[in-house]
N, C-alpha and C positions, 0 to 999 in steps of 0.2 A: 504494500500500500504506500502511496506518494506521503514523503516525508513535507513537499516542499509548496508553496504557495502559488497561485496564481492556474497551475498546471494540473492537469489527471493524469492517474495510471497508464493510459494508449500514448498521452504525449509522450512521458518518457523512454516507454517500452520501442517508439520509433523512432524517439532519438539517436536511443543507445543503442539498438540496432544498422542506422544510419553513420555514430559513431565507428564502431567497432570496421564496417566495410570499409571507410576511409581510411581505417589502420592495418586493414591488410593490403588494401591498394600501394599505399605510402612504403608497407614494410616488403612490398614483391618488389619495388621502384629501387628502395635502399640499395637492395640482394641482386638488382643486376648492375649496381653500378661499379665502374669498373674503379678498383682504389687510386688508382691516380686520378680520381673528380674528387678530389676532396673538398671543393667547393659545393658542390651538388649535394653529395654527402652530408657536409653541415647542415646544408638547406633543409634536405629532407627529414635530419634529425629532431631537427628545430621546430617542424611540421609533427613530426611525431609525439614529441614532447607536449605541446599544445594540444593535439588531440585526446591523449591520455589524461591530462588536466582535467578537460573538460567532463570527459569519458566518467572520469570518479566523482567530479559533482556532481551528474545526471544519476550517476546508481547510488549516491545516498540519496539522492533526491526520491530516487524511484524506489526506496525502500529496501535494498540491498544491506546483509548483513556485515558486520564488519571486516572478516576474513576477506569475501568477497571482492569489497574497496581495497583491502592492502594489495593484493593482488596487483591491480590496476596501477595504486602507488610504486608496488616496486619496479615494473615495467617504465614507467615514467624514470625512476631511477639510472635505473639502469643507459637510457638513453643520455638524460643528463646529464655523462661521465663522460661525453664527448663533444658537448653542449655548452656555450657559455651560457650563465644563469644571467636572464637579460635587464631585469630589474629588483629592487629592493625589494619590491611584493611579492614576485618572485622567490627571491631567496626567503623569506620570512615564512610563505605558506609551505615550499617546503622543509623549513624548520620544526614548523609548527606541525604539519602532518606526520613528520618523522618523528615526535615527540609521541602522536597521538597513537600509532601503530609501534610503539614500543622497541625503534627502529638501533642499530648499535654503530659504533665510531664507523662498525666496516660496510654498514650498509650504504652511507651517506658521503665518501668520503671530497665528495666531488664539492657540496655543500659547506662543509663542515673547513673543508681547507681552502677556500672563498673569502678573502677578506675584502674585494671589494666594498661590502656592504656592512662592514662591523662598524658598529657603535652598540650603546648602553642593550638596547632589545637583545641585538643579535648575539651580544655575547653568553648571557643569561639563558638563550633558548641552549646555542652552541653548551655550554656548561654544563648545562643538566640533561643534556643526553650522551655527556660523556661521564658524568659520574653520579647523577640522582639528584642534584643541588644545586645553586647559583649563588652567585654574591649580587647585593645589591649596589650595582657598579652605579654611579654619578654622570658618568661620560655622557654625553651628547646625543642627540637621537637624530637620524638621518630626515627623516621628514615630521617633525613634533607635533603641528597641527593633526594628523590623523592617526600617530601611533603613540601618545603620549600617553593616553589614560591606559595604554595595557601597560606601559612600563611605570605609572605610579601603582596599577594594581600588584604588580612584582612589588614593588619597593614599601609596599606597605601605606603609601600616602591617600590610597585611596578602599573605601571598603566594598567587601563584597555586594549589596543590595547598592549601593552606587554606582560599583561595576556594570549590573543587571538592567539596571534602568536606563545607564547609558547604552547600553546593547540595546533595548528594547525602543525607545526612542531618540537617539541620537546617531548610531552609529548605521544604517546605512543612508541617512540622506548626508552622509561624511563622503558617500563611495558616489559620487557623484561626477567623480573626474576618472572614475575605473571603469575599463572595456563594460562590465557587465552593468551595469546600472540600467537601470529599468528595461535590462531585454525581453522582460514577458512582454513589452509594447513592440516589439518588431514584428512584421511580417515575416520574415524568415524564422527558421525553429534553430536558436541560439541562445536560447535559457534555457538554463541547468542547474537554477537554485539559485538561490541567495544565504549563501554560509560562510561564517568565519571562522575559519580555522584555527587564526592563531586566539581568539577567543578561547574555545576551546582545551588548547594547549595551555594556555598563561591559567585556567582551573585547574589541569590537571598539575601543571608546576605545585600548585600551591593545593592538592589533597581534595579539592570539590569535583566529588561525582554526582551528584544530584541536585541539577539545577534542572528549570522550564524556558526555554526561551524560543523565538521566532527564528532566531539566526543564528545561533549556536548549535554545532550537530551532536548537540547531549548523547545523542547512542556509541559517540567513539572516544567518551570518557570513560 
């Protein structure tokens, strides 16, 4: 049963069937290309990468169980080791999802050894999926205006039902400069949910498995 708003059970079931064609399209395309296109190669990795993305927001969306999703995650992974991580959001969701799938130094390493994107968040996620903890580091945050308040929720400056409420009415009219913002309004079938991952993740950092929320995917705490 659909996790996710806006959408029914058929939407997603032909998304994600629509999805998955496109990745074996993409992954026959990879497999004939010949290694010296290592340009092409990138390209199509990059394609891969985004698909798979997408692929695992449409099957929590669609009600898929957690094994399931990681699945889809590690796939993604896997690609992303030949793949530059192309932006900070980027690198954070899969922080934040490698937290949430219980993922180790050697699953991630593509990630984890990426310092383009560190500051105060990324270290804290980086931290505790190398040893179960984080320090509440001061440093600087790469974009403040919209990842601040998970890094005061880390830091203790702000609390739980504060947290909540800003998830529940603040934080997605924040995502309003992000690819996905209000895709249930397209003509095209390009919604795959509205979840935050690293929401999620910055709970589970801190011991909260049983929260309610709209945009939080509480089944993968």
């Amino acid at each position: 049963m659909s996790r996710a708003q806006f959408m029914n059970d058929q939407y997603f079931e032909e998304y994600i069937n629509s999805q998955k064609q496109r990745i074996v399209k993409f992954s026959k395309v990879l497999e004939s290309l010949a290694p010296t296109n290592q340009k092409k190669i990138v390209q199509c990795k990059v394609y891969l990468v985004e698909f798979n993305k997408n692929l695992l927001s449409a099957e929590y969306s669609a009600g898929r169980n957690k094994e399931q999703i990681k699945r889809t995650f590690m796939e993604y992974l896997k690609l992303l080791k030949d793949v530059p991580i192309s932006s900070y959001a980027e690198m954070v969701d899969g922080l934040a999802l490698a937290i949430l799938f219980d993922c180790t130094e050697s699953d991630i390493p593509a990630i984890l050894n990426e310092m383009k994107f560190d500051d105060a968040l990324t270290r804290k996620m980086k931290d505790y999926i190398r040893s179960g903890a984080y320090s509440t580091y001061k440093a600087s945050l790469e974009y403040e205006s919209h990842y601040q308040v998970f890094d005061e929720y880390l830091n203790g400056e702000l609390d739980l039902k504060k947290f909540l409420t800003y998830m529940e009415s603040g934080w997605y009219n924040s995502c309003a400069d992000f690819a996905f913002f209000e895709t249930h309004k397209k003509t095209e079938n390009i919604y795959t949910g509205y979840w935050c991952w690293l929401a999620a993740a910055v709970l589970k950092m801190n011991a909260v498995t049983k929260v309610v929320s709209s945009y939080i995917p509480v089944e993968l705490l």
